[in-house]
C-alpha positions in Angstrom: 0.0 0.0 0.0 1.8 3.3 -1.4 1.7 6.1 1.4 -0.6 9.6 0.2 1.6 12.2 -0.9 0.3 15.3 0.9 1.0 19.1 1.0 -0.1 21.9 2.9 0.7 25.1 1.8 1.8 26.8 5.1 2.1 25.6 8.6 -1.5 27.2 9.9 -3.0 25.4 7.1 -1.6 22.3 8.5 -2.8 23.2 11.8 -6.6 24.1 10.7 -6.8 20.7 9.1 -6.0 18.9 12.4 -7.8 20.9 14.7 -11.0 19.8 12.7 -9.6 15.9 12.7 -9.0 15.7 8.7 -5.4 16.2 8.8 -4.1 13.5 6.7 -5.7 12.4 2.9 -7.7 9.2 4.2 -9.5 11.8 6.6 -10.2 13.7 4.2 -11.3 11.2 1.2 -13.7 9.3 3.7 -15.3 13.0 5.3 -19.1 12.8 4.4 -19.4 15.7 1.8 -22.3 17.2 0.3 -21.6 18.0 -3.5 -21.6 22.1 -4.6 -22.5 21.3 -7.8 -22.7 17.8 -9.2 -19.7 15.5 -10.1 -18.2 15.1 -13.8 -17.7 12.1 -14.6 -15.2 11.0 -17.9 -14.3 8.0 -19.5 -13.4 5.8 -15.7 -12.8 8.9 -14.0 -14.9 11.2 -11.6 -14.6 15.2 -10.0 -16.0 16.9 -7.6 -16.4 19.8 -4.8 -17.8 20.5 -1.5 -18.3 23.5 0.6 -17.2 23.1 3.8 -16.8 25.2 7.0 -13.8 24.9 8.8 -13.7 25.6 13.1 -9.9 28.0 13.4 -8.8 27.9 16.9 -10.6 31.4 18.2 -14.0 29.4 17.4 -15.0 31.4 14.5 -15.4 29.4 11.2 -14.0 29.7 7.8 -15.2 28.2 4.2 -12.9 26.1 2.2 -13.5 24.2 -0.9 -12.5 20.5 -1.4 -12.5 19.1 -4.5 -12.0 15.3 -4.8 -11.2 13.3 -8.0 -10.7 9.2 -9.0 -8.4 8.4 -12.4 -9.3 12.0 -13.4 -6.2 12.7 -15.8 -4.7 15.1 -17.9 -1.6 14.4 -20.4 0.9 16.6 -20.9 4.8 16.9 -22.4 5.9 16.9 -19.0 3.0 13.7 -18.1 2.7 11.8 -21.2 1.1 9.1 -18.9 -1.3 11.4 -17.4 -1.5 13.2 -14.1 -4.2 13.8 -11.8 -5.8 17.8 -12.9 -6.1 19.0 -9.6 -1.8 18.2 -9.3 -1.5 21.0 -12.0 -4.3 23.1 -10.4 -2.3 23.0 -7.2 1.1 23.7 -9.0 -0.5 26.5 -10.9 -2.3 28.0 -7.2 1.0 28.2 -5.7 2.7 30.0 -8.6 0.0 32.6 -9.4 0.0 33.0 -5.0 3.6 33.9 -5.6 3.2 36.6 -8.0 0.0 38.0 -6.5 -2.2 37.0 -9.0 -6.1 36.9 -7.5 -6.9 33.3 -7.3 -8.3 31.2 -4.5 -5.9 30.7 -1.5 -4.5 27.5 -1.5 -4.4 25.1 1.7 -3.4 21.0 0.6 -2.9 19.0 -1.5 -3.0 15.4 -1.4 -2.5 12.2 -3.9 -3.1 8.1 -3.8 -3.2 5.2 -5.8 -6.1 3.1 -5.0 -6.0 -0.6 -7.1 -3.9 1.4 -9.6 -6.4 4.2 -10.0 -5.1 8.1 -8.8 -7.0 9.8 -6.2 -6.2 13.2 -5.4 -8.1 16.0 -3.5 -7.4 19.9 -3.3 -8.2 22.0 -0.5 -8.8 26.4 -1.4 -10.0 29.1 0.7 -13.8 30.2 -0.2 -13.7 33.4 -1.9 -16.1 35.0 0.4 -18.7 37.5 -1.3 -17.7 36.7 -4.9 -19.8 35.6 -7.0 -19.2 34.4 -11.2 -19.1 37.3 -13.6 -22.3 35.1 -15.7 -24.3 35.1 -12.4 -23.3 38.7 -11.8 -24.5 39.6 -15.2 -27.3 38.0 -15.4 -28.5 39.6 -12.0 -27.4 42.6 -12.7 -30.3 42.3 -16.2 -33.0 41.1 -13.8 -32.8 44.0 -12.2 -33.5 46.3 -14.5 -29.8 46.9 -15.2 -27.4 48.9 -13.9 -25.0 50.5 -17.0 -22.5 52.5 -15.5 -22.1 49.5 -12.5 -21.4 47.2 -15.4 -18.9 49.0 -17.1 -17.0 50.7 -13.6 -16.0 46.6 -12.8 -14.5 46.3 -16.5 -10.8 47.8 -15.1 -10.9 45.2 -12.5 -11.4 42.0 -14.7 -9.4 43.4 -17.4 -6.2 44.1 -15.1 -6.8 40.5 -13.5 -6.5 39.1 -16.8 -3.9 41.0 -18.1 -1.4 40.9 -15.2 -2.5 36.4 -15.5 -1.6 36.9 -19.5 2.1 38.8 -18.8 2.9 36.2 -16.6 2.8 33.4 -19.5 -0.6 31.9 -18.1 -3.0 30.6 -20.3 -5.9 29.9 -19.0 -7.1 27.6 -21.6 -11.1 27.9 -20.7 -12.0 31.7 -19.3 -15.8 31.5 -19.5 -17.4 34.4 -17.3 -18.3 31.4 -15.0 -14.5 31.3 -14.0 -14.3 34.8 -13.4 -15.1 36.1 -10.2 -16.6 39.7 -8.5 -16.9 41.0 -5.4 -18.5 44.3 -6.1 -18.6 46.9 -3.4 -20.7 50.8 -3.7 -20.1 53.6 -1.7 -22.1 56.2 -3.1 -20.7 56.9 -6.2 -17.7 55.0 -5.6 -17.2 51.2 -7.1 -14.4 49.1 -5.5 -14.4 45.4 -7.1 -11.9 42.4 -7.3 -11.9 40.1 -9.6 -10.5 36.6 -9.1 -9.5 33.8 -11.4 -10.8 30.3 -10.4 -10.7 26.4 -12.0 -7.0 26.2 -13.3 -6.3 23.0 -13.6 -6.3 23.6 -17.8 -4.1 26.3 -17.3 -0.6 25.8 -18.2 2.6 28.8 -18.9 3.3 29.4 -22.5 6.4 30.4 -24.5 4.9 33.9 -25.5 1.8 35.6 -23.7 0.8 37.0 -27.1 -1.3 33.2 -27.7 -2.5 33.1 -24.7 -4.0 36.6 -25.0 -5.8 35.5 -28.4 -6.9 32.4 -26.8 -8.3 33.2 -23.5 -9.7 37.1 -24.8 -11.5 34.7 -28.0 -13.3 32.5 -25.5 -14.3 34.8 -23.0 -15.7 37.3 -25.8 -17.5 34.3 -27.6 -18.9 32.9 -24.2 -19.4 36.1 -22.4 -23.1 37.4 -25.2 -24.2 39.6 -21.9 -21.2 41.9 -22.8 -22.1 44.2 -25.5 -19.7 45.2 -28.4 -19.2 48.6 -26.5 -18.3 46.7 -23.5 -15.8 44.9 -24.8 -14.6 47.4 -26.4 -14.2 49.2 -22.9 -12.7 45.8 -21.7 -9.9 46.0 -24.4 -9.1 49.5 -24.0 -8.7 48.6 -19.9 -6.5 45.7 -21.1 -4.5 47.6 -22.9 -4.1 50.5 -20.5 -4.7 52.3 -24.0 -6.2 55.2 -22.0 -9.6 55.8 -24.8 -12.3 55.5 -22.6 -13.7 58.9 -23.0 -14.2 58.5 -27.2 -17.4 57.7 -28.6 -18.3 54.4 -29.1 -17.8 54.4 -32.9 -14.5 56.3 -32.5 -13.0 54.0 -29.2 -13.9 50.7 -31.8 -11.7 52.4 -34.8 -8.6 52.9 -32.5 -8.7 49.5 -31.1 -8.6 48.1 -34.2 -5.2 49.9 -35.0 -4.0 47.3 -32.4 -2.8 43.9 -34.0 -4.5 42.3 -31.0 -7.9 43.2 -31.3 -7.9 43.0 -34.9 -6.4 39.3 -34.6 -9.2 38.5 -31.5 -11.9 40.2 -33.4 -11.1 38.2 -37.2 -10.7 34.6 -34.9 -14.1 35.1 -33.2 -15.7 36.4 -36.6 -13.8 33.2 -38.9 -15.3 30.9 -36.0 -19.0 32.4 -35.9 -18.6 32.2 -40.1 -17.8 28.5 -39.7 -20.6 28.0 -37.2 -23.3 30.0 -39.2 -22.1 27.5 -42.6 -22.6 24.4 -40.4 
């Protein structure tokens, strides 16, 4: 029987684990969970996660998020044999940690082989009063609509994803649903962060300029509650271009000046072409 290779990412974490008797992986494999959202299930493999509060040592308790997985794999250059996702989620937590990059806080990580099969389960802090950018959205229509909320949280996401993109991150599937908000008003004043989340199909890339197609494509093409003007707004943020005050026919000519945008804007417009002709 191999013996669970475990991590924790600091000391305390260590210590929070134990005080709530799951501080080792069998612990936490055989904890009775109730599923967030249901498990995906692929091929002979199943994922998972489950909220669950946390006692700290003052009595007050905390939210984490465990996310369990069975022979859930991903293949790599680096794994040609596959390796559990959530190993690559954790790698890519700890990095993006390092250089300050908003993602969940990350606690353990832990790894088995059961009858050949690789279980693996990763810990995060909740990100407490965030919610996804699609569920923000789409709240934000039902009532009523708020325009100039929508576009003051624009610099926010934009800077996220930009400082992610410089860093040779790809995120390889930024949907609005892996993009969260925390949106505070103070009168006239908007404060929001913005958070990256589900990594594990994120991976560092030669040059950022890919990525940037890639991941700015997708979100655009997922992300219809945006309209053009907004992402518009979004690119000029991105590209600390400084045009928010033209018009919105005027702001769309400049961007296009930028080989970026006009390479985004002909991928998403060659891929709805294709779709429209199928």
């Amino acid at each position: 029987m191999t013996t669970p290779r475990e991590e924790f990412y600091s000391p305390t974490d260590r210590e929070l684990l134990r005080v709530n008797n799951l501080e080792n992986f069998t612990k936490l494999w055989q904890a009775e969970l109730e599923w967030f959202e249901p498990p995906n299930y692929r091929r002979s493999g199943w994922s998972g996660a489950a909220r669950y509060e946390l006692r700290q040592e003052n009595g007050e308790m905390i939210g984490v998020f465990i996310k369990r997985q069975e022979n859930h794999l991903r293949r790599t250059l680096k794994y040609p044999k596959g390796c559990p996702t959530f190993r690559i989620e954790w790698q890519n937590l700890k990095k993006l940690t390092k250089y300050q990059i908003p993602v969940p806080r990350p606690l353990y990580y832990g790894e088995h082989y059961q009858d050949g099969k690789p279980q693996a389960i990763l810990i995060t802090y909740e990100l407490k009063g965030f919610s996804s950018l699609d569920e923000w959205l789409k709240g934000d229509r039902s009532q009523g609509g708020n325009q100039r909320l929508r576009i003051d949280v624009l610099p926010a996401i934009a800077d996220t994803i930009r400082r992610f993109h410089d860093h040779r991150f790809r995120h390889n599937s930024l949907y609005p649903k892996h993009i969260m908000l925390k949106v505070r008003r103070d009168g006239n004043l908007t404060a929001t962060d913005a958070s990256l989340i589900d990594l594990e199909k994120s991976r560092r890339v030669f040059s950022p300029m890919g990525a940037r197609i890639r991941d700015l494509d997708t979100l655009f093409r997922r992300c219809p509650e945006w309209s053009s003007h907004e992402k518009d707004l979004f690119l000029n943020h991105y590209l600390k271009a400084g045009l928010e005050h033209l018009p919105p026919p005027q702001l769309a000519a400049e961007l296009w000046k930028v080989p970026l945008v006009k390479w985004v804007k002909r991928r998403i417009a060659a891929k709805l072409k294709k779709r429209v002709r199928r």
